[in-house]
C-alpha positions in Angstrom: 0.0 0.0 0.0 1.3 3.2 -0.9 1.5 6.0 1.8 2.0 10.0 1.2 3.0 12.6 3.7 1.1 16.0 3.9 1.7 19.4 5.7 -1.1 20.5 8.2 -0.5 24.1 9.7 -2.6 23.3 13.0 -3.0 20.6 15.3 -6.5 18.6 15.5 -7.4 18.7 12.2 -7.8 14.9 11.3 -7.1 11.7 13.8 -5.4 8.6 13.0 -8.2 6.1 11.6 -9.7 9.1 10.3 -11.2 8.0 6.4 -9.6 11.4 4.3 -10.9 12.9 0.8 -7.8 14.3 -1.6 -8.2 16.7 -4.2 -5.4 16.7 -6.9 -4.1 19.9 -8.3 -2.3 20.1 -11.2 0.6 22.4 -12.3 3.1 22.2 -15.0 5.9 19.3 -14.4 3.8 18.3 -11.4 1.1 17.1 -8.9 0.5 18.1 -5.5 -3.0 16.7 -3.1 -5.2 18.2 -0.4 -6.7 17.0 2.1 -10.6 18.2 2.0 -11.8 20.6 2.9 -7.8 22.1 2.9 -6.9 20.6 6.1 -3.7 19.5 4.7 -1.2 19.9 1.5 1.4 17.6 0.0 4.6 18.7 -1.6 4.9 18.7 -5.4 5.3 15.7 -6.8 6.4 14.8 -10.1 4.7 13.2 -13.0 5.6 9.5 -12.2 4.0 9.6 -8.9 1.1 10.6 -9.7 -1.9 8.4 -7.8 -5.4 7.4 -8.9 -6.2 7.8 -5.4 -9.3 10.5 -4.1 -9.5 8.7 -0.4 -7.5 7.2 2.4 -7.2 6.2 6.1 -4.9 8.7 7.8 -2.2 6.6 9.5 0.0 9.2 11.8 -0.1 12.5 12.4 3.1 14.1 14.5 4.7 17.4 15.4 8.1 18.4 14.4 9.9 21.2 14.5 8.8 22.2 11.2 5.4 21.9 12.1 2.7 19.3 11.7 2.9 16.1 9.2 -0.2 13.7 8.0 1.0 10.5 6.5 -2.0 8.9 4.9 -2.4 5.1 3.3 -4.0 5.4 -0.1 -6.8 3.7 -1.4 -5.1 2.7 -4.8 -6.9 -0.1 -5.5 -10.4 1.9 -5.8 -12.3 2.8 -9.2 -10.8 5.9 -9.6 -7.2 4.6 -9.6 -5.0 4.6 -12.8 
């Protein structure tokens, strides 16, 4: 199962367990995903890593010193998966 790491800028936003909608967003070179309703951004990602994916189960969420991080398990195997 394939897992991606998102930014959240405040605590309490989503829970691990917590089923996730992503919204992809498109911009020349790359990809980048949002949590829904913008609770949480990826990084860029380039064209080869692309996913299928519009849900998942968030699996962590921590602290760090550069702020907050969502790692969430996607649902690849879905009907909307490429």
């Amino acid at each position: 199962m394939r897992t991606m790491d998102f930014k959240m800028e405040r605590p309490g936003l989503v829970e691990e367990g917590q089923k996730v909608e992503l919204s992809e967003g498109v911009l020349p070179g790359s990809f980048y995903y949002t949590i829904e309703p913008s609770v949480a951004m990826s990084g860029n990602l380039p064209l080869d890593q692309r996913t299928g994916a519009r849900s998942g189960t968030v699996t962590k969420v921590e602290k760090n010193e550069r702020g907050y991080y969502v790692t969430v398990a996607l649902d690849e195997a879905g009907p909307a998966a490429q």
